[in-house]
C-alpha positions in Angstrom: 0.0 0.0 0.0 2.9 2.2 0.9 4.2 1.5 -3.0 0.7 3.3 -4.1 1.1 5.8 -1.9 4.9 6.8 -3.2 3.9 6.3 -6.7 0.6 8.1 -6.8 2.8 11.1 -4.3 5.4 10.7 -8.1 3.0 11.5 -10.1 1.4 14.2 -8.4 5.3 15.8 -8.2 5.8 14.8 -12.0 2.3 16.8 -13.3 3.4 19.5 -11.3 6.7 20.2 -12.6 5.5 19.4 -15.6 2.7 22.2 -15.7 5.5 24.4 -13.8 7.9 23.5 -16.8 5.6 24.8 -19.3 4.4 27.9 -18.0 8.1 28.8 -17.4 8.6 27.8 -20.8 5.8 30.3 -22.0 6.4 32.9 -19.8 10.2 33.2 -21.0 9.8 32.8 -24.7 10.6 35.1 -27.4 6.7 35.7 -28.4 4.7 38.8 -27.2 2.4 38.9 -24.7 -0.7 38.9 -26.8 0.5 35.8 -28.3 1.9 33.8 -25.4 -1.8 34.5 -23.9 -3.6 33.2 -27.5 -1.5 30.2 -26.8 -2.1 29.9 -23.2 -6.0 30.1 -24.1 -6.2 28.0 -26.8 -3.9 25.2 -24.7 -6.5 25.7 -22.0 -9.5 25.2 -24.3 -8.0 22.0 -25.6 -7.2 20.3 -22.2 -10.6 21.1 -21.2 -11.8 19.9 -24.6 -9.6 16.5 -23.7 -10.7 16.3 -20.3 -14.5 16.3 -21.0 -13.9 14.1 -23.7 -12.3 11.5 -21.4 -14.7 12.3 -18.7 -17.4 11.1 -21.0 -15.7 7.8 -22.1 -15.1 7.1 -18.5 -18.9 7.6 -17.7 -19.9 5.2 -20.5 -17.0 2.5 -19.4 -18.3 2.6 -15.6 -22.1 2.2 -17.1 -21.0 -0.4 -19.3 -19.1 -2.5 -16.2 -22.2 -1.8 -13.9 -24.3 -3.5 -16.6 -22.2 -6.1 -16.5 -22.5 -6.8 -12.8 -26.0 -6.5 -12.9 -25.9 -9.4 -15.7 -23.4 -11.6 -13.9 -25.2 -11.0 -10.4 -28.3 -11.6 -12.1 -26.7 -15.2 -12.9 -25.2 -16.0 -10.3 -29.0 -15.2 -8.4 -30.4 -17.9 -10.8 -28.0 -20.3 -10.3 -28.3 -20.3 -6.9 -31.9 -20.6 -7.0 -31.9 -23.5 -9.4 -28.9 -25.2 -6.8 -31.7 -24.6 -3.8 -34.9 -26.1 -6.1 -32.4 -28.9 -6.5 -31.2 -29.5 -3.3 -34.7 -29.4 -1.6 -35.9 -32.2 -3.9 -32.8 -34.3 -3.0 -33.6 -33.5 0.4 -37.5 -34.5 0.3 -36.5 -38.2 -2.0 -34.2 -38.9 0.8 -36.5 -37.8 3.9 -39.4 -40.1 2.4 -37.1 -43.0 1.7 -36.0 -42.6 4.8 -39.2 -42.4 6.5 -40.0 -45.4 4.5 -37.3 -47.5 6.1 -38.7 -46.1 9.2 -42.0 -47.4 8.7 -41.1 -50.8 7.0 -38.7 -51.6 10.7 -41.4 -50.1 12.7 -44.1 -52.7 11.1 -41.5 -55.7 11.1 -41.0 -55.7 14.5 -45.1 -54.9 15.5 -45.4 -58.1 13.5 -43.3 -60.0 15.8 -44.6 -62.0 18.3 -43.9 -60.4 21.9 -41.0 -61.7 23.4 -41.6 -64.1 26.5 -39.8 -63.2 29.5 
């Protein structure tokens, strides 16, 4: 967990220098200041372009997977219900065979004469 933790605290430190980086890089270029804030907006409308777009397909992937789960639980739910029809009829056939066994000893030995003391 602490590997997560480092990696995830990496990446954080990478985007950030990263975004740092670049607006260093803008700031200190040989362009105007009109154009370094064209670029700056039209960058900005593009990542936010980018991140709406991936916003999106995330939405439709997480629909998608809780579709699936409702499939695979609706399964599973079936399954189990057939295993329990199933098991309650193996259950009755051997309760009445063994309540016949029961009753077949039980009428033997009433047909017995009675034991003399």
């Amino acid at each position: 967990m602490a590997e997560r933790d480092d990696f995830g605290a990496f990446v954080i430190g990478f985007i950030v220098g990263a975004v740092s980086g670049a607006v260093t890089a803008l700031l200190l270029a040989p362009q105007s200041g009109e154009e370094t804030r064209t670029y700056i907006k039209e960058k900005a409308i593009e990542i936010g372009d980018t991140a709406s777009k991936t916003i999106n397909e995330t939405y439709e992937q997480a629909q998608v997977s809780a579709n699936d789960a409702v499939k695979r639980a609706e399964h599973v739910l079936a399954d189990a219900k057939k295993q329990a029809a199933e098991l309650t009829e193996k259950g009755k056939t051997v309760y009445e065979q063994q309540k016949s066994k029961i009753v077949s000893t039980l009428s033997k030995s009433s047909e017995l004469p009675p034991a003399e003391g």
